[in-house]
Structures are given as structure tokens and as C-alpha cells.
N, CA, C and O atoms as a Tinker XYZ file with bonds, in Angstrom:
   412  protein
     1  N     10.129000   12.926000    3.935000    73     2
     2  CA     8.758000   12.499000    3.731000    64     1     3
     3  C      8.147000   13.107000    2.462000    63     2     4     5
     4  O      6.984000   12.979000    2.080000    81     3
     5  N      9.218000   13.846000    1.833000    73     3     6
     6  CA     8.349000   14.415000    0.827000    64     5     7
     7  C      8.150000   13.566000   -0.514000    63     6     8     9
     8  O      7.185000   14.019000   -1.130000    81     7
     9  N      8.673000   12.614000   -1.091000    73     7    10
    10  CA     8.545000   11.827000   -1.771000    64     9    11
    11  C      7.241000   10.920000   -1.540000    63    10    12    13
    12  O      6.618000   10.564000   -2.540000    81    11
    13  N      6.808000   10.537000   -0.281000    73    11    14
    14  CA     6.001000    9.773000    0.483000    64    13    15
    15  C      4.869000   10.485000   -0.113000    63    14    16    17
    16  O      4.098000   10.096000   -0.990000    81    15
    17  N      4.915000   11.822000    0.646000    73    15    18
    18  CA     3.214000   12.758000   -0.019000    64    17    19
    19  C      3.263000   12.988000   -1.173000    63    18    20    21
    20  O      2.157000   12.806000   -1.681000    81    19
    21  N      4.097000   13.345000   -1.961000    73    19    22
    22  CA     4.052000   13.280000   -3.170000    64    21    23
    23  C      3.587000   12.322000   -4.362000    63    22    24    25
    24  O      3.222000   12.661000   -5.488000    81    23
    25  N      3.736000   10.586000   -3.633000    73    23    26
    26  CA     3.439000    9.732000   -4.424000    64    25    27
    27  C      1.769000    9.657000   -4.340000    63    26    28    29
    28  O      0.960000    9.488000   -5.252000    81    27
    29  N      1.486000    9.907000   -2.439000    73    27    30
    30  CA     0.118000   10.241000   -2.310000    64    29    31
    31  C     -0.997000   10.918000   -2.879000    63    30    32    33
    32  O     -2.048000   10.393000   -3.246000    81    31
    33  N     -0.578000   12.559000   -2.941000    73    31    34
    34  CA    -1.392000   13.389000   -3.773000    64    33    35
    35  C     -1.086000   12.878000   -5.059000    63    34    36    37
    36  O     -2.213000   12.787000   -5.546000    81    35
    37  N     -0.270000   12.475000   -5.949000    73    35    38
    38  CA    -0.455000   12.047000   -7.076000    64    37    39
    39  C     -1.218000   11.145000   -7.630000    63    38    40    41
    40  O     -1.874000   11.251000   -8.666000    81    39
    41  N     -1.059000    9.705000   -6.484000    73    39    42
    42  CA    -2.376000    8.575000   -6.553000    64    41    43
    43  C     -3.836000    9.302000   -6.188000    63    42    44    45
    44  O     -4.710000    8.492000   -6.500000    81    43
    45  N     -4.351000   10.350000   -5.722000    73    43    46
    46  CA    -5.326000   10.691000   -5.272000    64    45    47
    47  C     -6.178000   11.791000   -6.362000    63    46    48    49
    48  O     -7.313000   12.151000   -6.674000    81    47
    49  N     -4.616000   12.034000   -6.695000    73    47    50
    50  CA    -5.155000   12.859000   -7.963000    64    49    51
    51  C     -5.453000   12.414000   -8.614000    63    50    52    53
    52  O     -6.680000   12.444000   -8.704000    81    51
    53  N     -4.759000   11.646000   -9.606000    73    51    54
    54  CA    -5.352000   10.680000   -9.981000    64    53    55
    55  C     -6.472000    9.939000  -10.212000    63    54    56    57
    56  O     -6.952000    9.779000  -11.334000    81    55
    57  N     -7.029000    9.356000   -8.937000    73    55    58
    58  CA    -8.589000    8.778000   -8.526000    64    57    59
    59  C     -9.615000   10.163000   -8.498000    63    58    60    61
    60  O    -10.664000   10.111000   -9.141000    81    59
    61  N     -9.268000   11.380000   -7.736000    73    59    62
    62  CA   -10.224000   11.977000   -8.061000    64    61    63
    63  C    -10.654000   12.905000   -9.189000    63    62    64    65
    64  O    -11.592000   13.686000   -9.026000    81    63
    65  N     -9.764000   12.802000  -10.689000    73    63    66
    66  CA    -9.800000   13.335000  -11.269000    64    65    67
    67  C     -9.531000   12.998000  -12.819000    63    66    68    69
    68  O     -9.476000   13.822000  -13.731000    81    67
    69  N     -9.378000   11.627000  -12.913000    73    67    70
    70  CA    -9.307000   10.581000  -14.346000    64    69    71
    71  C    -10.931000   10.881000  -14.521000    63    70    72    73
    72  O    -11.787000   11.231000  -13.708000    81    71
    73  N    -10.987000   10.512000  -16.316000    73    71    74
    74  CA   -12.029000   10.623000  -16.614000    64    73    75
    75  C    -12.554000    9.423000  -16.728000    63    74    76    77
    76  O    -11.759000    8.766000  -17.399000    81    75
    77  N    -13.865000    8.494000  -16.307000    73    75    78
    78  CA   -14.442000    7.158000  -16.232000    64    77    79
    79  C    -13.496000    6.078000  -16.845000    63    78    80    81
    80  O    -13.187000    4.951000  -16.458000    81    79
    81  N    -13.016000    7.086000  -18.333000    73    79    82
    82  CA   -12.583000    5.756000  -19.319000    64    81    83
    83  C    -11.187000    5.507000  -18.775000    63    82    84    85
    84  O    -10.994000    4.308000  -18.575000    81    83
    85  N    -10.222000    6.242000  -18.496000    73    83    86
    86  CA    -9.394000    6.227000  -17.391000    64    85    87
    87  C     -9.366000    5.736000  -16.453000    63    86    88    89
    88  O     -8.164000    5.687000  -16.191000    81    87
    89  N     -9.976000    5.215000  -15.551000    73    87    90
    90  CA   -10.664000    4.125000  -14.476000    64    89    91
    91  C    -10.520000    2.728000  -14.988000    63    90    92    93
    92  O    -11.354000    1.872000  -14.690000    81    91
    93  N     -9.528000    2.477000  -15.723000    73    91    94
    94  CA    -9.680000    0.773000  -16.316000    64    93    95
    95  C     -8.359000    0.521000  -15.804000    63    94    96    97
    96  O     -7.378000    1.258000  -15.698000    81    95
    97  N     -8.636000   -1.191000  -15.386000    73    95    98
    98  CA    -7.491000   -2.120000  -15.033000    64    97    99
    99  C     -6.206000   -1.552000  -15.461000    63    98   100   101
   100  O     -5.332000   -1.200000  -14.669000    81    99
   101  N     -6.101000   -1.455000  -17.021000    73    99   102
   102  CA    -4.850000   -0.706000  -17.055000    64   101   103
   103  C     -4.529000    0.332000  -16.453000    63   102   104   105
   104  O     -3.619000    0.346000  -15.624000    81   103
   105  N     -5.134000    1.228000  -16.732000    73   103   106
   106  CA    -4.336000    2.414000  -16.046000    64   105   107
   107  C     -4.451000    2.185000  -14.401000    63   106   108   109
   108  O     -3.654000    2.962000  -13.874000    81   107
   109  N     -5.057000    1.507000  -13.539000    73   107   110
   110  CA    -4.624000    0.667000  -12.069000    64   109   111
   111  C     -2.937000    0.276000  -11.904000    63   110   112   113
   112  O     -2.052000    0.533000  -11.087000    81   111
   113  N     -3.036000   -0.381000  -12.986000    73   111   114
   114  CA    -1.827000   -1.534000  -12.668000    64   113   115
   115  C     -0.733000   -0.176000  -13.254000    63   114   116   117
   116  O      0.410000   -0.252000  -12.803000    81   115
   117  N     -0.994000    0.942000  -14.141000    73   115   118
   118  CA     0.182000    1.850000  -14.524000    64   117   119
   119  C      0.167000    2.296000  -13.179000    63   118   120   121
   120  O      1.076000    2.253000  -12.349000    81   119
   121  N     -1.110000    2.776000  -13.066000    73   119   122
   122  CA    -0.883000    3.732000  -11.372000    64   121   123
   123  C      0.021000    2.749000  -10.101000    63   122   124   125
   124  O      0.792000    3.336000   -9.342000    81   123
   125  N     -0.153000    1.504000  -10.016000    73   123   126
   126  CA     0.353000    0.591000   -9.129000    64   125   127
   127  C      1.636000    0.466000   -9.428000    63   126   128   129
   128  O      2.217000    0.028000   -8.435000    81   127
   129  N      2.547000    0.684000  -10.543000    73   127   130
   130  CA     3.365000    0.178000  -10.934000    64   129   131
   131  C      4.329000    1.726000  -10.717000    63   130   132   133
   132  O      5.473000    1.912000  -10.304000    81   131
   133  N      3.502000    2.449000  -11.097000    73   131   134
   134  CA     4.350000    3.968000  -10.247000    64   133   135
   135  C      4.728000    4.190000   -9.791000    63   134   136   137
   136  O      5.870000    4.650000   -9.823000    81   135
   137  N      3.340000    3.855000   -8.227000    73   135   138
   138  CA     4.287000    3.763000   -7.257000    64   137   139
   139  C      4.861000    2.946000   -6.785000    63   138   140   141
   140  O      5.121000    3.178000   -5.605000    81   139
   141  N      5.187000    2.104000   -7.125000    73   139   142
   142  CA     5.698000    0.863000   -6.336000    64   141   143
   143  C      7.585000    1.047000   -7.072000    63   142   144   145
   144  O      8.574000    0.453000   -6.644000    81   143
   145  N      7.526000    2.187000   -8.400000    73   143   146
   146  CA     8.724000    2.736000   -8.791000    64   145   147
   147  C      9.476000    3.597000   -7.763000    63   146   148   149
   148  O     10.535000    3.559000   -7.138000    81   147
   149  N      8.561000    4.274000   -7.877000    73   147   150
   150  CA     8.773000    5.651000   -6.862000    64   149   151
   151  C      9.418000    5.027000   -5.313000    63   150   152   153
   152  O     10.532000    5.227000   -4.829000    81   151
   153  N      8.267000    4.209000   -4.767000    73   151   154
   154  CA     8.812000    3.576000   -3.162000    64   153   155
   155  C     10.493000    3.025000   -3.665000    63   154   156   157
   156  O     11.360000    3.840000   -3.346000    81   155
   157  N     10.931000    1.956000   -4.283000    73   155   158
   158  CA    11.575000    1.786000   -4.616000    64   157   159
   159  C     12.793000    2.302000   -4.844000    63   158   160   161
   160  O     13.831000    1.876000   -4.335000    81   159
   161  N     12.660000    3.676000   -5.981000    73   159   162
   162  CA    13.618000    3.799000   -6.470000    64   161   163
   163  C     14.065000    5.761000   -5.826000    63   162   164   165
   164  O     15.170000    6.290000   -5.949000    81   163
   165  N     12.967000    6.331000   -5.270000    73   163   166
   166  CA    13.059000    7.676000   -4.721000    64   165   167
   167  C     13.389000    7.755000   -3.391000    63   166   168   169
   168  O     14.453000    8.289000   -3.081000    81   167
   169  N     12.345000    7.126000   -2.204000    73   167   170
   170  CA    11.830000    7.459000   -1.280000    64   169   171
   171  C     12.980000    7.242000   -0.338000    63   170   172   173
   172  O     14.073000    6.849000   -0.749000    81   171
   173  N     12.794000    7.435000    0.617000    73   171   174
   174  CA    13.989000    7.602000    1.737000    64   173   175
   175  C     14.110000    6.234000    3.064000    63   174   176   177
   176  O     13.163000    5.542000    3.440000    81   175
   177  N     15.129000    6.174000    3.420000    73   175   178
   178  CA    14.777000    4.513000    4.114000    64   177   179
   179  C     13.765000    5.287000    5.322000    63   178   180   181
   180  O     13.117000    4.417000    5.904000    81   179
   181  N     13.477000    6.617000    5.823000    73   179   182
   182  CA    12.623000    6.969000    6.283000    64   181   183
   183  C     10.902000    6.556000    5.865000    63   182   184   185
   184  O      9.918000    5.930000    6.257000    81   183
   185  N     11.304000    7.235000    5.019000    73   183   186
   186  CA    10.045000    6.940000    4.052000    64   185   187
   187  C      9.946000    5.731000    4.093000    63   186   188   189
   188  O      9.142000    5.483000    4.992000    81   187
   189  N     10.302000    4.808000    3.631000    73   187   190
   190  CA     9.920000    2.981000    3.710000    64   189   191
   191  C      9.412000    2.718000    4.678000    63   190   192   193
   192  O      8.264000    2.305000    4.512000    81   191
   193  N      9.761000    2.766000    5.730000    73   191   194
   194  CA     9.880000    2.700000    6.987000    64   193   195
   195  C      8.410000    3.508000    7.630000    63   194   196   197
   196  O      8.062000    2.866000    8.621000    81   195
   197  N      7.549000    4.578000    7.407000    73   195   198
   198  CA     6.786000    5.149000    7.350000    64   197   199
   199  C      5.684000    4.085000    6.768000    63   198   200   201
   200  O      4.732000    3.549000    7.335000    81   199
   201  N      6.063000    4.003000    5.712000    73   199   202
   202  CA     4.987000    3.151000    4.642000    64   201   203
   203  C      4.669000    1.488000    5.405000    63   202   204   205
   204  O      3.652000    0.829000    5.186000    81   203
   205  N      5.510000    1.175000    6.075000    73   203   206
   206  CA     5.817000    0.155000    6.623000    64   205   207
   207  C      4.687000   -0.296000    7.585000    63   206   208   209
   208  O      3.782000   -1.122000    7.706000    81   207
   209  N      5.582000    1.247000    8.485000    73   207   210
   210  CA     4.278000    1.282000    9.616000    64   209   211
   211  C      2.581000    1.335000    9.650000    63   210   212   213
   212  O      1.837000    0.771000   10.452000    81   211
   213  N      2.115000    2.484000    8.140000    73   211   214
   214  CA     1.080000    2.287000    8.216000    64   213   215
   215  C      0.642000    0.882000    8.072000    63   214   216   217
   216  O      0.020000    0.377000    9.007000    81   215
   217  N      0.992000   -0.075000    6.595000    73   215   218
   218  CA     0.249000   -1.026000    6.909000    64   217   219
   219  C      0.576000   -1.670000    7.955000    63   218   220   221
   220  O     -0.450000   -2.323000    8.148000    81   219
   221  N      1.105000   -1.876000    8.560000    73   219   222
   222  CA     1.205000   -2.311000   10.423000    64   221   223
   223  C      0.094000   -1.916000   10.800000    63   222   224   225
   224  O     -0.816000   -2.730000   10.960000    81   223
   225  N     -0.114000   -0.350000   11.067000    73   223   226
   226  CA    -1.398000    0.108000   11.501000    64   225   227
   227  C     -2.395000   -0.072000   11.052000    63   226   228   229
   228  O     -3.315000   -0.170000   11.863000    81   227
   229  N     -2.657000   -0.175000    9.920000    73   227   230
   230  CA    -3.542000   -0.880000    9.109000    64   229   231
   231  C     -3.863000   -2.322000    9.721000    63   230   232   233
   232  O     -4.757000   -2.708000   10.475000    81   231
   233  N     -3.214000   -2.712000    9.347000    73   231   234
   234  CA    -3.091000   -4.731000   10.030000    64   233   235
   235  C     -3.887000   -4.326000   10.751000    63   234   236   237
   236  O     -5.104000   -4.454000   10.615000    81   235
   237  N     -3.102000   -3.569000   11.956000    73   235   238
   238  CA    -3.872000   -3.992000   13.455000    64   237   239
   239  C     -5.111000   -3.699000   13.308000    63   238   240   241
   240  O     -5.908000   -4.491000   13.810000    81   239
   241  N     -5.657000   -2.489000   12.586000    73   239   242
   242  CA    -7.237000   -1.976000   12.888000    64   241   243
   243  C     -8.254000   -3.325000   12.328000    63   242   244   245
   244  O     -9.313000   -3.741000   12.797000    81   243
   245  N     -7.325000   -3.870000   10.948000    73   243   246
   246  CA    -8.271000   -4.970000   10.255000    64   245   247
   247  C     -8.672000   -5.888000   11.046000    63   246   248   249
   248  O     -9.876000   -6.144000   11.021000    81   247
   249  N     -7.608000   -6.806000   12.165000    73   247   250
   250  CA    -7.639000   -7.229000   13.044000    64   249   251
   251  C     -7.838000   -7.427000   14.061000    63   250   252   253
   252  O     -7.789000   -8.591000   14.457000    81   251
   253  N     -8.229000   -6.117000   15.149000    73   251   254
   254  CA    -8.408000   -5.479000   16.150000    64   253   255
   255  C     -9.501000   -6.644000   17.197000    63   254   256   257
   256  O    -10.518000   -7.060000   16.643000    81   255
   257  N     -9.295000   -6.971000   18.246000    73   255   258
   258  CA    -9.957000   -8.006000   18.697000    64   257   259
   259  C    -11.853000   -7.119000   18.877000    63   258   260   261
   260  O    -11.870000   -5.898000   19.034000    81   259
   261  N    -12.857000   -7.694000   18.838000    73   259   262
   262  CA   -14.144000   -7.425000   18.527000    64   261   263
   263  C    -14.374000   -6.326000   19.679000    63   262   264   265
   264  O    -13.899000   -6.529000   20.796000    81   263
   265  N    -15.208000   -5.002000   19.360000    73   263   266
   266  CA   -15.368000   -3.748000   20.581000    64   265   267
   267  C    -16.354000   -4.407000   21.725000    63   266   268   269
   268  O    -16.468000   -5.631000   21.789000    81   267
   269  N    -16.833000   -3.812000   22.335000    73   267   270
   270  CA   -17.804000   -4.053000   23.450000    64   269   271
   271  C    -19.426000   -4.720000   22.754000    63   270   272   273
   272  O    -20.508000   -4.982000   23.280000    81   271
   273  N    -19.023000   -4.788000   21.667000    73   271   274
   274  CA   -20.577000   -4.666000   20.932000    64   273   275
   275  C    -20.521000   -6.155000   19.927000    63   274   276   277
   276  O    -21.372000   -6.488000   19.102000    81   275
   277  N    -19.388000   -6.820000   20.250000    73   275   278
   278  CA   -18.659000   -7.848000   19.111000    64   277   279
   279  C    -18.302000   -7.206000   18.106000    63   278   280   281
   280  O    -17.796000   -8.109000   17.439000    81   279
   281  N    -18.208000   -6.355000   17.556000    73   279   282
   282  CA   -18.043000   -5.585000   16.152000    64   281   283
   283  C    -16.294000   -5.692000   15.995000    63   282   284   285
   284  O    -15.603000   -5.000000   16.744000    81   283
   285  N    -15.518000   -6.786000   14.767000    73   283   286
   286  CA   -14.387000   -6.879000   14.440000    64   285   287
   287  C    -14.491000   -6.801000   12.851000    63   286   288   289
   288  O    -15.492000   -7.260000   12.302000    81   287
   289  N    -13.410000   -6.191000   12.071000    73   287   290
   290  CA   -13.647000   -5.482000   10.598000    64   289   291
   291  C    -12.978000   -7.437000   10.317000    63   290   292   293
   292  O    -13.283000   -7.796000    9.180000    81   291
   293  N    -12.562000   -8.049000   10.755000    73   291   294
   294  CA   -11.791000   -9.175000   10.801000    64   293   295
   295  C    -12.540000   -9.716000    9.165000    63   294   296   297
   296  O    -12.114000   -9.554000    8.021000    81   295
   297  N    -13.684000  -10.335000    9.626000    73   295   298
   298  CA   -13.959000  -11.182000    8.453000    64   297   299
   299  C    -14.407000  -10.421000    6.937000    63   298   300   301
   300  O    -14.726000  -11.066000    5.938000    81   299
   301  N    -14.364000   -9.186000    6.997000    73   299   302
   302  CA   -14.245000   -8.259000    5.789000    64   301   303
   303  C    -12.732000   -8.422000    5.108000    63   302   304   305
   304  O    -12.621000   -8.640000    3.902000    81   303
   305  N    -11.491000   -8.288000    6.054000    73   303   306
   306  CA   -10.540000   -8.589000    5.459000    64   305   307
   307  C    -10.324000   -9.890000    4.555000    63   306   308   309
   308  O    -10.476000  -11.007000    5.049000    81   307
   309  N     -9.858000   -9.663000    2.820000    73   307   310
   310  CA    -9.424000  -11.041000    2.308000    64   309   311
   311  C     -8.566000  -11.307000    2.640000    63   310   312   313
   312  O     -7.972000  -10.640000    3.487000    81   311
   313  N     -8.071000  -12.468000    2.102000    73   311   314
   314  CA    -6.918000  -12.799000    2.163000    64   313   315
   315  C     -6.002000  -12.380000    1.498000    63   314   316   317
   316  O     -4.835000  -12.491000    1.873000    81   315
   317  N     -6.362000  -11.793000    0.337000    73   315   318
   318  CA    -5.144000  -11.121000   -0.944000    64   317   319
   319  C     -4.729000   -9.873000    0.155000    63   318   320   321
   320  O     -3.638000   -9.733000    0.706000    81   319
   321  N     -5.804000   -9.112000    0.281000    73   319   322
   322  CA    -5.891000   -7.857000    0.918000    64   321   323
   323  C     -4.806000   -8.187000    2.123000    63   322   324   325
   324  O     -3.829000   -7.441000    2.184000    81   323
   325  N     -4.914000   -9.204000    3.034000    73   323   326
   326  CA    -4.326000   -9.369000    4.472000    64   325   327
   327  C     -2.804000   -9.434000    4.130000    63   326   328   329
   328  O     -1.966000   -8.832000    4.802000    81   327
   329  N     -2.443000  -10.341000    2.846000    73   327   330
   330  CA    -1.862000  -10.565000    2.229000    64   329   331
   331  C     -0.479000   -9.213000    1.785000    63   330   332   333
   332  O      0.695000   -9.136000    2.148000    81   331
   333  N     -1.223000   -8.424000    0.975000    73   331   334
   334  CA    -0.442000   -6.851000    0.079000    64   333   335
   335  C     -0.301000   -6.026000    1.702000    63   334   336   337
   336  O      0.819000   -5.523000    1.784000    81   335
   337  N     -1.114000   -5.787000    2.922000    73   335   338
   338  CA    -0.548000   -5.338000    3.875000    64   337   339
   339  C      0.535000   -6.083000    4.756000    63   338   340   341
   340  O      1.133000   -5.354000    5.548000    81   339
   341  N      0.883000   -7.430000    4.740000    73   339   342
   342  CA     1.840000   -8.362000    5.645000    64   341   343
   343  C      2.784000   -7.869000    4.659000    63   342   344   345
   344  O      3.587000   -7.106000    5.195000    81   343
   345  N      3.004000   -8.038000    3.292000    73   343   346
   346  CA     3.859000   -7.596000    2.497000    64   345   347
   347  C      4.941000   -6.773000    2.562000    63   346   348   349
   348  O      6.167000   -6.802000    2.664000    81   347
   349  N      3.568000   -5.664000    2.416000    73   347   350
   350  CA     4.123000   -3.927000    2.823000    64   349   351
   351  C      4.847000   -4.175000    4.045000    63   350   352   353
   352  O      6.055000   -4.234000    3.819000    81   351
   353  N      4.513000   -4.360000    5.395000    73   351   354
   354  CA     4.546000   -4.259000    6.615000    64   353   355
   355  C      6.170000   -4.568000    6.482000    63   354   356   357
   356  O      6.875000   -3.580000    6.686000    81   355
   357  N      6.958000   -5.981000    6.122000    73   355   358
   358  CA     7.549000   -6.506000    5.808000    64   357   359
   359  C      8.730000   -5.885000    4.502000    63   358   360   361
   360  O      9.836000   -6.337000    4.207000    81   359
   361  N      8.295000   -5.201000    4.163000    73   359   362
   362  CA     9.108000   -3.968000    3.226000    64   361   363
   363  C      9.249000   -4.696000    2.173000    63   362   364   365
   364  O     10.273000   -4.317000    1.604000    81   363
   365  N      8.471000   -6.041000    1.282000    73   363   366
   366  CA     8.640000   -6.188000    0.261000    64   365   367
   367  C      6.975000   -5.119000   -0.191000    63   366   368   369
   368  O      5.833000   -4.937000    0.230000    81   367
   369  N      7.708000   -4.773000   -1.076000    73   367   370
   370  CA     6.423000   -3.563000   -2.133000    64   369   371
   371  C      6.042000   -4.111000   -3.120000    63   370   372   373
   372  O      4.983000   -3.630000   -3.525000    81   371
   373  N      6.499000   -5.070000   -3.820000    73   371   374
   374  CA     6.070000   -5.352000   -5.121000    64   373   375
   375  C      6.179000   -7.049000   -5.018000    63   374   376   377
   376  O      6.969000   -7.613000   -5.775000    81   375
   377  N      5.371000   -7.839000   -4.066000    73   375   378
   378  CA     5.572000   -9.054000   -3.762000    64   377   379
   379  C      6.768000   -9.456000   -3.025000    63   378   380   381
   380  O      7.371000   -8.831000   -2.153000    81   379
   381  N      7.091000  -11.003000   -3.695000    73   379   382
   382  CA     8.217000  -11.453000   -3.113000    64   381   383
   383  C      9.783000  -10.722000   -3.363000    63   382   384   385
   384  O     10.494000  -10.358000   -4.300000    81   383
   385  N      9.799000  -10.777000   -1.742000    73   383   386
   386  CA    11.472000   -9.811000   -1.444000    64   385   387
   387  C     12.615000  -10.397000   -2.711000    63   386   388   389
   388  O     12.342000  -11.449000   -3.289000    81   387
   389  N     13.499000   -9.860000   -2.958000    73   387   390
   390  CA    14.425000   -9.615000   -4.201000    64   389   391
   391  C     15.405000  -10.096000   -3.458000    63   390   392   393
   392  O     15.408000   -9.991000   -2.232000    81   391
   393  N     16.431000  -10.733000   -4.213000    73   391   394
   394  CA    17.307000  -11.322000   -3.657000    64   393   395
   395  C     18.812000  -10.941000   -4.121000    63   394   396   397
   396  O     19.330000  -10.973000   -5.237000    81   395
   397  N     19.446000  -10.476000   -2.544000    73   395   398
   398  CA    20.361000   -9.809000   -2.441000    64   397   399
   399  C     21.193000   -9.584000   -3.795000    63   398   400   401
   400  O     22.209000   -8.949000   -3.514000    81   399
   401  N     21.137000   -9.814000   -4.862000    73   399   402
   402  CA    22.189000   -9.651000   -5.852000    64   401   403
   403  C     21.101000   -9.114000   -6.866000    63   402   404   405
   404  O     21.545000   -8.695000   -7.936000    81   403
   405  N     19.781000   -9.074000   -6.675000    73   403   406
   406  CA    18.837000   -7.896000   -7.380000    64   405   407
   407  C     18.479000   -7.054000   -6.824000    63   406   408   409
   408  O     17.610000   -6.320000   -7.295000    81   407
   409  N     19.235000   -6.773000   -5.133000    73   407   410
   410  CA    18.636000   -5.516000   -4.563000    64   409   411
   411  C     19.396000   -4.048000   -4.817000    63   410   412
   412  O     18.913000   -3.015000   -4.354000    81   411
């Protein structure tokens, strides 16, 4: 799992500690593209598998049928968003799954 926290505190570091001008699309898509190296090319089939689950867990909370009060996060979820967690869940990380002779 240590690759896992590692990619974590690094994305976090990151966010809490770039300076404003640093905060642009580009450096997003460098930070996105990191990790989506790192999952890829470090992490452990543990680790995948971990990453997996959260957005699973994720899913479900987005989804979660409405509490005693009607209250469901449901229609906050987009579709891109519903989308990058079915993904994950599914163990493609960087979109559409790769095909066996690019895996």
C-alpha cells in the first residue's frame, strides 16, 4: 500500500501547497497524468484493487437510495463524474481498457 499513500500525499501536497499560478489546467492534467503513471506502472495488484474498491465505495455513497428525510447526493452526481468512478471501479485508470497486446 505504500505506493497507494504515496501517490496520495503527493496529490495533496500538491493541492495544498502550489502557488495560485500553479492551480492551472495544466499543471491538473500533469498532476492527473502522474498518477494515473504511478497506478499503472508502480502500484501493486493490491493496490489496484484498493483503488478499485474505493471508487466502488464511492459509487455507492453517490448513489445511496434517499435517508429517512429523502436526502440522495444522486442528482449532484454528473455524468462525466459517474462516469471516471465506473471506470476506476472497473480497473481501467486512464479511460478505455487497453488491449491485450498494449497491456
Amino acid at each position: 500500500m505504500q505506493n497507494l499513500a504515496d501517490a496520495v500525499l503527493q496529490y495533496l501536497w500538491f493541492l495544498n501547497f502550489c502557488e495560485e499560478e500553479e492551480l492551472s489546467l495544466d499543471a491538473s492534467v500533469k498532476q492527473i497524468e502522474s498518477v494515473i503513471y504511478e497506478v499503472k506502472s508502480s502500484f501493486t495488484d493490491e493496490e489496484r484493487r484498493a483503488l478499485q474498491d474505493a471508487a466502488r465505495r464511492s459509487l455507492a455513497s453517490w448513489l445511496r437510495e434517499p435517508d429517512r428525510h429523502g436526502y440522495t447526493p444522486r442528482s449532484l452526481l454528473t455524468s462525466q463524474q459517474r462516469e471516471f468512478l465506473e471506470q476506476i471501479a472497473e480497473g481501467h485508470f486512464s479511460g478505455a481498457p487497453l488491449d491485450d497486446d498494449e497491456a
